[in-house]
C-alpha positions in Angstrom: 0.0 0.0 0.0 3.1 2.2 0.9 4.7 1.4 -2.6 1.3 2.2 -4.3 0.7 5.8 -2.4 4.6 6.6 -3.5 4.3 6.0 -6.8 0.9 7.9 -7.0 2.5 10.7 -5.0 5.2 10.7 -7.5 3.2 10.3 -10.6 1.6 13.4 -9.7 4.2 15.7 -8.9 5.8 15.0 -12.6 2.4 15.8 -14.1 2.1 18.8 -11.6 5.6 19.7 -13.1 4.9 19.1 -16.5 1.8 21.0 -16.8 3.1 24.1 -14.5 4.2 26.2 -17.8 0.8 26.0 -19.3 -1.4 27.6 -16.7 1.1 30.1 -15.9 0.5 33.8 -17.3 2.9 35.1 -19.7 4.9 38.1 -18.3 3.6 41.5 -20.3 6.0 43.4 -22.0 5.5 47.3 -19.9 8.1 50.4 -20.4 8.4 53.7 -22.4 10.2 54.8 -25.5 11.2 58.0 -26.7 10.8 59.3 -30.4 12.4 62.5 -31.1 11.0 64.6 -34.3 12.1 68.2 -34.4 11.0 70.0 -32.0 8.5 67.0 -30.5 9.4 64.3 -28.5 6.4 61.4 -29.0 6.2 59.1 -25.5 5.3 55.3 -26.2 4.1 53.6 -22.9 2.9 50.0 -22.7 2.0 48.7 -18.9 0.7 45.3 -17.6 -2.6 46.3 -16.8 -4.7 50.0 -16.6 -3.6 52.1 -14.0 -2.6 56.0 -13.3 0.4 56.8 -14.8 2.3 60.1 -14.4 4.7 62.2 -16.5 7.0 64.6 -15.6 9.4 66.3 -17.3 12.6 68.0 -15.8 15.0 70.6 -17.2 18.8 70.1 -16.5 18.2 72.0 -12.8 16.2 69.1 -11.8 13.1 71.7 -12.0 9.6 70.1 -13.6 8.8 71.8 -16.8 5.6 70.0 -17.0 3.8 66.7 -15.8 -0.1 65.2 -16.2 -0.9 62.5 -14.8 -3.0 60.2 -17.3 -5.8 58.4 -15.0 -6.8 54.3 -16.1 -4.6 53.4 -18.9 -2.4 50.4 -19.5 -0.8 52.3 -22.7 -0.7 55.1 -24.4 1.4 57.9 -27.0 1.8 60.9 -26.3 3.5 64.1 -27.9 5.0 66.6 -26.4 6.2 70.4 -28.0 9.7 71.2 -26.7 9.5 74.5 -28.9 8.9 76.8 -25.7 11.4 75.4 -24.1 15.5 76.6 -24.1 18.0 73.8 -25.3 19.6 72.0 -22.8 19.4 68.2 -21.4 15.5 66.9 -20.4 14.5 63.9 -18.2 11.2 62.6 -18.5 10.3 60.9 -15.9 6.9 58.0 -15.7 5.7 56.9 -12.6 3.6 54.1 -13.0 2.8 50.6 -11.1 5.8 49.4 -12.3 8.1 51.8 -10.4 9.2 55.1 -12.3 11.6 54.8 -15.5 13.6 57.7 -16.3 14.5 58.8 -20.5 17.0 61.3 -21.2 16.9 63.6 -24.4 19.0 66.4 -25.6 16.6 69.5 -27.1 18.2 71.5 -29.6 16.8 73.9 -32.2 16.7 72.7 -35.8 16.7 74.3 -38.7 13.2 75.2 -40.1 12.8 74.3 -44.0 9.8 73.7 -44.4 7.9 77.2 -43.6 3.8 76.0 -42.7 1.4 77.8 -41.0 -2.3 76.7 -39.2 -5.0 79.0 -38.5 -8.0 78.9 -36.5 -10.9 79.8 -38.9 -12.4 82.9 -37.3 -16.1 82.2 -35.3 -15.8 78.1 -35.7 -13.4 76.6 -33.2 -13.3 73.5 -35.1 -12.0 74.5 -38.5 -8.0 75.5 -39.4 -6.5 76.1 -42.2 -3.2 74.5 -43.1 -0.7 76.4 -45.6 2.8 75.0 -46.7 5.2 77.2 -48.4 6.1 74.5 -51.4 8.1 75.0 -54.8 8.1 72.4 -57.7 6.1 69.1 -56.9 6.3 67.3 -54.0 4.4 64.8 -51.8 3.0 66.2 -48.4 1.9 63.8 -45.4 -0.3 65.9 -43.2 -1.0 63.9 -39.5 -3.5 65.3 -37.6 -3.6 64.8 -33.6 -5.8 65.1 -30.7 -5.4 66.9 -27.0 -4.3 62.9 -26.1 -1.7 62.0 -29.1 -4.7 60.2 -30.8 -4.0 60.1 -34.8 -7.5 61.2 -35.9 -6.1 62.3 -39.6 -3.2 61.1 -42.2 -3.1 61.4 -45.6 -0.4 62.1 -48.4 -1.0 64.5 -51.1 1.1 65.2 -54.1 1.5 69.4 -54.6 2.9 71.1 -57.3 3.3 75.0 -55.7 2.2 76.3 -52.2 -0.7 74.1 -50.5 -3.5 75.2 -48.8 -6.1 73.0 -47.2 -9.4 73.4 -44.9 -9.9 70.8 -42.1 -13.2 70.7 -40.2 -12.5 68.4 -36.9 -16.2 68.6 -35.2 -15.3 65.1 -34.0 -11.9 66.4 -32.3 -12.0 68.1 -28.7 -9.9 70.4 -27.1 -6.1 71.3 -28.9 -4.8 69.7 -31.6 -1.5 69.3 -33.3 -0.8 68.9 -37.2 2.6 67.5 -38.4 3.5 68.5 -41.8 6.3 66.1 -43.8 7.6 66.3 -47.4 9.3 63.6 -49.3 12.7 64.5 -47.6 11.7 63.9 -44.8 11.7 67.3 -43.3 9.0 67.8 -40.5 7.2 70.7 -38.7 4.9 70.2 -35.6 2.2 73.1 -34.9 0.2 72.5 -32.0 -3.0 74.9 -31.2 
């Protein structure tokens, strides 16, 4: 009877063992990512599960420049205009439920070559107008983004000349931001 219990004792710690890597959760991937464009620096977060997370970032003095904190979220991208800001070394920081990571970037001013403009359409608050400086022909990417780094518009055109474009956004609340490209790559961000 001893023998029997042993061996079934046994038995089922190897199939205990055996099966333990099935039922166990995979480990989610969570952390940030910088992207730096000009004079905006996009934030890529991805977390385990939805939380509050919080951004902050700091100029070289260790003095906050900004933070937000975005409330139930398990990921998220989010621009962010350095153009007000002097040059210098940043450190944005995210404090999550994963600790707080810490990315370094270096703002400097870039050259402009791409001279574009947006207006607010006088008495509608949801209609600009977008006007790009352009000789010869060339392909313009206009992106269009919401208050919370949402991509709501993106479309390439091909221009011959200067370029001038309506946008109605009824469906878009609060500021937006419109990044202009050209086949060379060269970018401008204008956030309202």
């Amino acid at each position: 009877m001893k023998t029997t219990l042993s061996i079934f004792a046994a038995a089922l710690i190897t199939i205990s063992s055996a099966f333990a890597g099935i039922d166990a959760p995979e480990a989610s991937a969570t952390g940030m990512a910088i992207m730096k464009q000009g004079s905006m620096i996009k934030l890529f977060y991805k977390g385990t599960k939805t939380a509050d997370v919080k951004v902050a970032i700091y100029n070289a003095s260790n003095r906050i420049v900004f933070s937000e904190t975005i409330r139930n979220v398990d990921g998220f991208v989010r621009p962010y205009n350095f153009s007000s800001l002097n040059e210098g070394e940043y450190s944005i920081v995210l404090t999550g439920e994963n600790g707080r990571q810490v990315e370094r970037v270096t703002y400097t001013l870039g050259k402009v070559e791409k001279l574009a403009n947006v207006l607010q359409i006088s008495g509608d608050k949801n209609r600009y107008m977008l006007t790009v400086a352009n000789k010869g022909k060339d392909a313009l990417t206009v992106k269009i983004y919401d208050q919370k780094g949402t991509l709501v518009y993106n479309e390439t055109e091909q221009v011959e000349g200067d370029y001038a474009r309506v946008f109605s956004l009824n469906q878009v609340l609060g500021a937006v931001t419109f990044e202009v490209s050209d086949s060379k790559g060269i970018t401008k961000l204008i956030s309202l």
